[in-house]
N, C-alpha and C positions, 0 to 999 in steps of 0.2 A: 504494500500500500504506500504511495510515493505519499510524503507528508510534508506540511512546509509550517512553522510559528511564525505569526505576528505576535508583537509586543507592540502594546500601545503607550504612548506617553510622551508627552513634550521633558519630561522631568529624565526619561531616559535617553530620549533624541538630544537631549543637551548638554548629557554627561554629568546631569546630578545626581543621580541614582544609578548605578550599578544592575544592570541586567541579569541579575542572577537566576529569575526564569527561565528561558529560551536554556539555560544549561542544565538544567533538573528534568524542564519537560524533556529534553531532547534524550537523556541519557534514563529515563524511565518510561519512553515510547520505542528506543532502539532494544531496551531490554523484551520487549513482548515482540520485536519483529516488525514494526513499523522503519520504512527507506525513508530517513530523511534530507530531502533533498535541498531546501534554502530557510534560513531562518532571517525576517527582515523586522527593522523597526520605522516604527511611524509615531508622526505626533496625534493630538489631540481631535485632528480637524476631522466633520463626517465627512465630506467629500470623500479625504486620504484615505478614511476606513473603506470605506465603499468601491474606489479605485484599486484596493491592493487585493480587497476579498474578490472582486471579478476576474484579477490578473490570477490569481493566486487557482481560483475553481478552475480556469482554464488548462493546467498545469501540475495541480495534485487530488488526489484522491481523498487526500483530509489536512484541512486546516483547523490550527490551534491556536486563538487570539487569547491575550492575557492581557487585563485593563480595558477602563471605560465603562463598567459594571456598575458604577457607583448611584449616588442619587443627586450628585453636583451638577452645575452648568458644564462643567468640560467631560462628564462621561457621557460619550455620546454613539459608543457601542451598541446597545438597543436598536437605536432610530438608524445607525449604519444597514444592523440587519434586517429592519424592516423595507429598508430601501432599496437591499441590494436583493434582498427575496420576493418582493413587493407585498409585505404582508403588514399586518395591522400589530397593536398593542390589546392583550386583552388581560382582564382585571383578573387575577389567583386571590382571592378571599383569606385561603388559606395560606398562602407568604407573607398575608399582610398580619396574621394572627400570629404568626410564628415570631414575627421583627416586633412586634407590639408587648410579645410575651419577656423577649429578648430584653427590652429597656426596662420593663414592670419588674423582672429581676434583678436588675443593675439601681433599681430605684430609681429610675431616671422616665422623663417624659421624653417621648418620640415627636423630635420636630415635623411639622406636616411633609415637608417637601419632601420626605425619607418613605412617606407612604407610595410613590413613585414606583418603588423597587416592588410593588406587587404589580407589576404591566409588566406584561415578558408581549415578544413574540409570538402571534397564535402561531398553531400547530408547532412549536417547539418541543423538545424535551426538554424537562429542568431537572438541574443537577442539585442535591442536598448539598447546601454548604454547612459544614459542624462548629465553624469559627465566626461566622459574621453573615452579613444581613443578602449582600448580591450570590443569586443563586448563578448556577451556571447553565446553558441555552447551549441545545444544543440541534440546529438544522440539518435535516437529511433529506436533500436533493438530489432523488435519484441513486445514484451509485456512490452519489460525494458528501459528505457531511463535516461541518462546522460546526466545532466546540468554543466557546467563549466561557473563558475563567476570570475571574476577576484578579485584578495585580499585586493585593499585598499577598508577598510571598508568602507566609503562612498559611494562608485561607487555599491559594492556587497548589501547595502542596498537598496542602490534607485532599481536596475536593480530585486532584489527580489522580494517590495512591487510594481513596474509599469510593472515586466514583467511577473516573474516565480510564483508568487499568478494566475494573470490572466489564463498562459498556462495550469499549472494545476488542476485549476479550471473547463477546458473545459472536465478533465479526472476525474470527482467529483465520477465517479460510483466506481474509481477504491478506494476510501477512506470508510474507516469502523469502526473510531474512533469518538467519540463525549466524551467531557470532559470540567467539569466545578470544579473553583479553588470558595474554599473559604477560603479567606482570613481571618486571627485572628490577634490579638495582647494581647500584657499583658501577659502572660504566658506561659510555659514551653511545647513541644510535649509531653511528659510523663504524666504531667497535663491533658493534652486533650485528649488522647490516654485514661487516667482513667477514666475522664469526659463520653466518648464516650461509654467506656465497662459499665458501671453504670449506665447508659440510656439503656442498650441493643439497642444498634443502629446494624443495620442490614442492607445490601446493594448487596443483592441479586443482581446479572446479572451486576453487577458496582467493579470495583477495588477501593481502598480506599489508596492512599498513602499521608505518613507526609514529606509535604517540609519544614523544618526550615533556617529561615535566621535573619539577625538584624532588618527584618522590619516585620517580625512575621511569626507564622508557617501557609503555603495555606496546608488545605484538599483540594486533589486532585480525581477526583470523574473521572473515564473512562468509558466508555463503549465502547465495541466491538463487533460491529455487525452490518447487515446487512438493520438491521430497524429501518431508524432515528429516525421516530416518537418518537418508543417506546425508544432509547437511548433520544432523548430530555427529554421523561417526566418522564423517571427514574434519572436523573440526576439532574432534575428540584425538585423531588420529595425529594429526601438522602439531598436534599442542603439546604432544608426548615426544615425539621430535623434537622439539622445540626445545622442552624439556633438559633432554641429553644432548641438545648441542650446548646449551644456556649453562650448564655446569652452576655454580656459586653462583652468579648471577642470576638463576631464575629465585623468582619469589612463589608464583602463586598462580595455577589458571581456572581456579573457581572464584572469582570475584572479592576475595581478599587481596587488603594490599603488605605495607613492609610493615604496618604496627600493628596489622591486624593476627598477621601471622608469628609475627614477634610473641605478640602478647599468648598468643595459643600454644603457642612452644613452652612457656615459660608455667600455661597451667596445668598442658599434658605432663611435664617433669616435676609439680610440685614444686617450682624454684620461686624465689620472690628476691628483689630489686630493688635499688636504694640509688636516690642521685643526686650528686652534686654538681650544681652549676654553678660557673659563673658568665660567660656571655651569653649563654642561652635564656637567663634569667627566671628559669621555669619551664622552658618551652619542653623540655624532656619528659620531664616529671605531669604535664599535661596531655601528651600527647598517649602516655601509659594511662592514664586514667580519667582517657575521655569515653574509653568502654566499659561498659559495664561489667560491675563484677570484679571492677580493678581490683579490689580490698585484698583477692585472693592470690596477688601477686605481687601489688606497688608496698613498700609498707610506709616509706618517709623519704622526702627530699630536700635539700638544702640548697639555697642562693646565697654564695655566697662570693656575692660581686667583691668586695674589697679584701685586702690586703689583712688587715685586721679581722675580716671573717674566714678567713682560709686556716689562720693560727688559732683564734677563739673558739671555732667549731669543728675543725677539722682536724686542730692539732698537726697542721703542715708547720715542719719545723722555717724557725726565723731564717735562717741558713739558709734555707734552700730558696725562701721568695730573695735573700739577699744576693745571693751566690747565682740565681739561675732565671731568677724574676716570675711575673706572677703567669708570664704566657710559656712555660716548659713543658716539657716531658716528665722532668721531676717532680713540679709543683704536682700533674694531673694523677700522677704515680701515688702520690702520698692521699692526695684528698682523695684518690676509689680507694686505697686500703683504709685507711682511719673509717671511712664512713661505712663500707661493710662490715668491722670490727665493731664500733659502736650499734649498727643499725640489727647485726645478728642475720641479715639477709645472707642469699646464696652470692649476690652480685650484686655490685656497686657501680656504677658510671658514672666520668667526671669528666667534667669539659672546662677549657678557657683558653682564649683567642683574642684575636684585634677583630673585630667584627668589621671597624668601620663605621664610616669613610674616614674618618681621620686617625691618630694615633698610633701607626706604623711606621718604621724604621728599615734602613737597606737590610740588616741582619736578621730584622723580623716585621714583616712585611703586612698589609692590612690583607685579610683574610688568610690567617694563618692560626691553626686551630688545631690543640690538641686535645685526643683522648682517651681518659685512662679508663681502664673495664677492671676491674676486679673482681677473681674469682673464688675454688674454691682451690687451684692449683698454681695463684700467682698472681700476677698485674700484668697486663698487657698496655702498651702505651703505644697511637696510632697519632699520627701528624699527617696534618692536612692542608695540602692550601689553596683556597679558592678564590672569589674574586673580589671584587670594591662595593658592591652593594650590601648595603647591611642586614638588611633584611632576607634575603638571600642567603648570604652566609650562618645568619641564625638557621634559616630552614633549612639548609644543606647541613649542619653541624648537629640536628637533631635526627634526620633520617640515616645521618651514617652513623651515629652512635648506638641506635638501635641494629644498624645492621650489622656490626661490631658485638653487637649481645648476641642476634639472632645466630652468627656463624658458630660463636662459642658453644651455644645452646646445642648445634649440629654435630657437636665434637663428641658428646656422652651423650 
């Protein structure tokens, strides 16, 4: 089913808000099998609405707009779709019962102009919204059908994953995509790209595309066709190849990434984990315990950005910030030992770096980043150096650290 998202808003056509839609719907409509083929933004104007949903029917098989749903003068979604379908507004009684119920709980009176949002589109479908008052409409003309979500991201997530997964699900014949992501880390696309040609890796009747990001590059494996079967087990098949060319480098090709599998490592062996930062600021110790059920593995973390928190808490001797400074091998050395000793954990991770942009020297350069792992046979100390962006080097300085645990963890 070729598939294309609008996104509507003057607020994102102008670069005040951040498009975080178009990337959720897209990557939870490729997951059931939906081709999507263009994702555009537009402002405010009906006209623009109405111009892009007839360019757009000419061209795909379902379109996904988000925003304009509201009850203000500039949501004008509605009267788009009633223009470009040529159909009327007719009154839901019961949407207007629901949003009336809605304020009567919040303790709050319901402005009139909010009564509004009980006019949908005749002959539409409406979608339950679980967070807020704009429901979602959804037009099927002929073979082609138009979903409209409304654009605060919450409401456009929940009403995707409890509504518009479900509805198009029931049209599963009309999807002909199947594709599986495998995940890497540690090394470059180019690397793997050469990796790959050097195996003669081959993937007949399958597309083969490189995603790169700061959490490593997914081989992207498609299939297009008719017959799942045979798309599952050729996809199944390139991804186990893949596999055994990827060596350390592969992570993962069921839809886990490097901290997801980290952390599964860490629960399947009964281990638990202790860290000490200092440029990272936390960013470690968050990233272990933004899943659920951390408790069974994270047990404490430390920031200890200065000089005087590396001796205070960590008991990194004076000596060694004096003799080797706070960005070494030694320093990272001392702070994963002291903290698993204190913390009673299996493993300790310690990081500190010139993050950047400023504050590097010729001998020790800005993104230059050590770090220490302690385990339950010694310290390992790993040096790193990346590049001028600071933010960046946090995020690259958290993903190798765990992948620094993760390989440990593959040892026993």
């Amino acid at each position: 089913m070729i598939t294309e998202i609008i996104t509507i808003g003057n607020e994102i056509l102008l670069g005040q808000t951040l498009d975080s839609n178009a990337a959720y719907i897209a990557d939870k409509l490729t997951e059931v099998g939906a081709d999507i083929r263009r994702i555009t933004t537009i402002g405010d104007g009906n006209q623009d609405i109405v111009n892009i949903l007839k360019e757009s029917m000419g061209r795909a098989d379902l379109i996904i707009t988000t925003g304009g749903l509201g009850p203000t003068d500039d949501d004008l979604t509605k009267s788009a779709i009633c223009q470009t379908f040529n159909r009327k507004l007719e009154y839901h009684p019961d949407i207007l019962k629901l949003i009336t119920d809605r304020y009567s709980r919040r303790g709050m009176v319901m402005p009139d102009f909010v009564k509004t949002q009980a006019d949908q589109p005749e002959g539409s479908v409406l979608l339950e919204n679980p967070i807020g008052s704009a429901v979602g409409i959804v037009i099927e003309n002929g073979d082609k059908r138009v979903i409209s979500l409304p654009g605060v991201p919450s409401e456009m997530r929940a009403m995707i994953d409890q509504s518009v997964i479900p509805y198009l699900q029931k049209h599963k014949d009309s999807f002909n995509i199947i594709f599986r992501n495998v995940q890497t880390f540690g090394t470059f696309e180019s690397y793997i790209a050469d990796m790959i040609r050097k195996n003669n890796f081959t993937h007949e009747g399958c597309e083969l595309a490189y995603l790169p990001s700061l959490k490593g590059v997914v081989l992207r494996l498609t299939y297009r066709g008719d017959d799942q079967a045979e798309g599952e087990k050729l996809v199944a098949k390139y991804a186990s190849e893949l596999r055994e060319i990827l060596g350390d480098y592969y992570i993962a090709d069921d839809g886990r990434d490097l901290v997801e599998v980290t952390t599964d490592l860490l629960k399947e062996k009964h281990a638990t984990v202790a860290t000490a930062e200092s440029c990272t600021g936390g960013m470690i110790a968050a990233a272990l315990t933004d899943i659920a059920g951390s408790s069974e593995y994270f047990l404490q973390g430390a920031v200890t950005y200065s000089n005087e928190a590396k001796t205070d808490v960590l008991d990194v001797p004076q000596e060694i910030l004096v003799d080797h400074g706070a960005v070494s091998g030694e320093t990272v050395y001392h702070m994963a030992k002291n903290l698993r000793g204190k913390a009673g954990t299996d493993y300790a991770i310690s990081v500190s770096g010139i993050a950047g942009p400023a504050g590097g020297t010729e001998e020790k350069p800005v993104g230059l980043i050590y770090i220490g792992l302690a385990h339950p046979w010694g310290v390992d100390v790993h040096e790193h150096v990346f590049g001028t962006d600071r933010q960046i080097n946090r995020e690259r300085t958290v993903y190798h650290a765990l992948n620094h645990l993760r390989m440990k963890l593959l040892e026993k």
